[in-house]
GUNU-471295 format. One record per atom (N, C-alpha, C, O): residue number from 1; atom name; x negated, y negated, z negated. Coordinates in steps of 0.05 Angstrom, whole numbers, plus 5000, padded with zeros to 4 digits. Last residue first. Layout:
% GUNU-471295
NODE   resi   name      u      v      w
NODE    NUM     CA      X      Y      Z
...
***
This chain:
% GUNU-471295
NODE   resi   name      u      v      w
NODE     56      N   5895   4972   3880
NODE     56     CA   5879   4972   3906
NODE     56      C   5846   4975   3910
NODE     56      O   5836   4975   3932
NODE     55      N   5917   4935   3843
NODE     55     CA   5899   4965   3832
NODE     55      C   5889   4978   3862
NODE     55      O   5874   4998   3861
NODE     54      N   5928   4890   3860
NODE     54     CA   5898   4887   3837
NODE     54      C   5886   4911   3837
NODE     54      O   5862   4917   3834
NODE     53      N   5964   4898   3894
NODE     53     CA   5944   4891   3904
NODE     53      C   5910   4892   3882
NODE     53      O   5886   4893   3886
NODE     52      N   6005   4901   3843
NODE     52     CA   5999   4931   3861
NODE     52      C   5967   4918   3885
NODE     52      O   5950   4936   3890
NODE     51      N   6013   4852   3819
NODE     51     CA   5991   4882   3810
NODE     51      C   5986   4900   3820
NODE     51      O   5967   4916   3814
NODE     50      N   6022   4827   3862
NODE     50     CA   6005   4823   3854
NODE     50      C   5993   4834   3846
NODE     50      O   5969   4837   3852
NODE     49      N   6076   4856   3869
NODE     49     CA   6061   4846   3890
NODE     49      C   6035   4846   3886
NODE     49      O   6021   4861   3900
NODE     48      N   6097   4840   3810
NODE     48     CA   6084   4864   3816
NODE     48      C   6074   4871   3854
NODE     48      O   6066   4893   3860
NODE     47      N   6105   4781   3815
NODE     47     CA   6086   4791   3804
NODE     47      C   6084   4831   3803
NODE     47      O   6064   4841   3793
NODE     46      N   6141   4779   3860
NODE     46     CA   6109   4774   3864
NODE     46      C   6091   4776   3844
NODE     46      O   6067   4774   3849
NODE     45      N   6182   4803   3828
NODE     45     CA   6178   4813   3857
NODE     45      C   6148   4800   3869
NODE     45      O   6135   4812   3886
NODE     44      N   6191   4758   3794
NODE     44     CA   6172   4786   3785
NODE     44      C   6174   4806   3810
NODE     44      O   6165   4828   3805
NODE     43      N   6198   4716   3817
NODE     43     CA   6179   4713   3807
NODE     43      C   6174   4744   3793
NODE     43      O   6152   4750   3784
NODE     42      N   6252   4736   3843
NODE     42     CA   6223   4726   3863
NODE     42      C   6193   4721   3852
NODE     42      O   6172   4720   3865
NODE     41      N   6287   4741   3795
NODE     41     CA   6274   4760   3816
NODE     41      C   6257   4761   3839
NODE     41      O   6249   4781   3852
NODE     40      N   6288   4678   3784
NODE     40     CA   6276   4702   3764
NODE     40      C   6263   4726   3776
NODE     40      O   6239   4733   3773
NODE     39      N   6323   4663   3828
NODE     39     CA   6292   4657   3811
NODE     39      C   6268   4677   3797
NODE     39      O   6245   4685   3800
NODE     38      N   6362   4689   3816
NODE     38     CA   6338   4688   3843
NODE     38      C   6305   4684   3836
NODE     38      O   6282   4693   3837
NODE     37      N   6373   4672   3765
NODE     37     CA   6375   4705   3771
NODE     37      C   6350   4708   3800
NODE     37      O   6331   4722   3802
NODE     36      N   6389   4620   3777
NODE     36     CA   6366   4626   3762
NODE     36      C   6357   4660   3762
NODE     36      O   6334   4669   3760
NODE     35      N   6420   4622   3807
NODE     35     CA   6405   4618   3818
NODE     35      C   6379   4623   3806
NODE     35      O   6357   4629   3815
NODE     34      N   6467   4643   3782
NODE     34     CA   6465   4655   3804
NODE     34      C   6431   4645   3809
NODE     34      O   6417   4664   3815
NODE     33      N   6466   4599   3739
NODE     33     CA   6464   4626   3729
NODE     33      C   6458   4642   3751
NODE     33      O   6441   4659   3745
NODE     32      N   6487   4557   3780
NODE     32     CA   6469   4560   3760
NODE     32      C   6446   4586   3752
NODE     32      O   6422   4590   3757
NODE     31      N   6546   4585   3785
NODE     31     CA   6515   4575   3809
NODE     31      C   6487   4571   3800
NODE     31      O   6468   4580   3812
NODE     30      N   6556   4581   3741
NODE     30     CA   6558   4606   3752
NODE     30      C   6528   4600   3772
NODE     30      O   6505   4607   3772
NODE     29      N   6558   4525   3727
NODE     29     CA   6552   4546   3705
NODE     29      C   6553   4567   3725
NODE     29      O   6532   4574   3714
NODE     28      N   6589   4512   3770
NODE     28     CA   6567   4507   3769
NODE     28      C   6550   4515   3752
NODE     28      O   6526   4515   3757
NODE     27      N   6648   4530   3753
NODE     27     CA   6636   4535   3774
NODE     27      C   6609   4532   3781
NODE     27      O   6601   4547   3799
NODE     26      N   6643   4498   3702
NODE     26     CA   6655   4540   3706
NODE     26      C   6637   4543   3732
NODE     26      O   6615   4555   3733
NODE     25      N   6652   4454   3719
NODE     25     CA   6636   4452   3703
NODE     25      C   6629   4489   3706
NODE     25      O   6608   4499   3712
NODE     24      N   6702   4446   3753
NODE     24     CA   6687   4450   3753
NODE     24      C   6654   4451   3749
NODE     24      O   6637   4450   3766
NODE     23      N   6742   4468   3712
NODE     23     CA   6742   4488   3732
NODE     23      C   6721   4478   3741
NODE     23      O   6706   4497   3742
NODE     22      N   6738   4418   3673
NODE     22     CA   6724   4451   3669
NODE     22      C   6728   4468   3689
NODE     22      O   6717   4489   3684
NODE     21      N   6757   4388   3704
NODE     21     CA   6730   4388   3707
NODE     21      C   6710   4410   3687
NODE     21      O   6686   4417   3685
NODE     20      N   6816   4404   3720
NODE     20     CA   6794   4405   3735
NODE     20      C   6768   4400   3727
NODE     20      O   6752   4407   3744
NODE     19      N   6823   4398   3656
NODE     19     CA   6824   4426   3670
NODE     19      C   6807   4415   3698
NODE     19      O   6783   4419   3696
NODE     18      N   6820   4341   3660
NODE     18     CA   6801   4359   3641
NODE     18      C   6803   4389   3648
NODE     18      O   6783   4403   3645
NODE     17      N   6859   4326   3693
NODE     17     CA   6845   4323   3702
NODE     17      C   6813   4335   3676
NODE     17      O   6789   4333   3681
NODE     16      N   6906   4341   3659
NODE     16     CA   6899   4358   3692
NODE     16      C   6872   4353   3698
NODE     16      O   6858   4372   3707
NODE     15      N   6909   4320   3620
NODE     15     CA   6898   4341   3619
NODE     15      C   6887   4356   3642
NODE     15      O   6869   4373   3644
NODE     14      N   6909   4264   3644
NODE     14     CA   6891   4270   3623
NODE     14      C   6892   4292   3634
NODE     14      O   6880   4294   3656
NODE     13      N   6969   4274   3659
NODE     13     CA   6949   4265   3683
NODE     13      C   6908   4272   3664
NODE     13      O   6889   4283   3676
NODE     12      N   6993   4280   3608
NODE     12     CA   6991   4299   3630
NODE     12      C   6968   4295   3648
NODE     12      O   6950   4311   3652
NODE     11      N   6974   4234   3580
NODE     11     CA   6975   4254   3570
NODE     11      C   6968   4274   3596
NODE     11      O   6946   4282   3603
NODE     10      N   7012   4200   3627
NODE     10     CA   6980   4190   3621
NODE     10      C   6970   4222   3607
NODE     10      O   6957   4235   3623
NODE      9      N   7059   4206   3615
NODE      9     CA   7055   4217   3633
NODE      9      C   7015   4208   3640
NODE      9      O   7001   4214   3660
NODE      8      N   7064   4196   3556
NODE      8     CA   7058   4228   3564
NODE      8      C   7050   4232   3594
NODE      8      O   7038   4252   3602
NODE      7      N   7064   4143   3558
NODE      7     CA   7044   4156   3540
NODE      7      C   7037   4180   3556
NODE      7      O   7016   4186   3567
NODE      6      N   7107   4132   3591
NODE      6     CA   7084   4127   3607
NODE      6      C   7061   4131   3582
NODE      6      O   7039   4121   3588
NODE      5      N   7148   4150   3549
NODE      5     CA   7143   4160   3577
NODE      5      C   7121   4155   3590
NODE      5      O   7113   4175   3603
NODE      4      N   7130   4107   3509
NODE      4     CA   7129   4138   3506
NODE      4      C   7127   4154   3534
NODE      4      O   7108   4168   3541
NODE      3      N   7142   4066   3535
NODE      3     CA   7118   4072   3532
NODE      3      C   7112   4085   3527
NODE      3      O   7089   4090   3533
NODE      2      N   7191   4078   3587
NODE      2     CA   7186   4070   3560
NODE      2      C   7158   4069   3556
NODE      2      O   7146   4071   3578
NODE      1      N   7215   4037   3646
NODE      1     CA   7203   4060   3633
NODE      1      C   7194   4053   3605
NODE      1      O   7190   4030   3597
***
């Protein structure tokens, strides 16, 4: 084999493996974003919990 050949086939194996780690970098950016959304909606789901008990 040449070294050009075993350049590109290095090249290829490279890229594949940078596409998988933006597929999963994508995927945990989402989960992320999913969770912080929970987040978010538990903390003002108890804060009007809260206010509605204040005006009581």
């Amino acid at each position: 084999m040449s070294t050009e050949h075993d350049w590109k086939i290095l090249y290829q194996k490279t890229q594949e493996q940078i596409k998988e780690q933006e597929l999963l970098l994508y995927a945990l950016y989402q989960q992320r974003t999913f969770i912080r959304s929970q987040i978010l909606e538990q903390a003002l789901s108890k804060s009007n919990e809260t206010n509605n008990s204040l005006k009581c």
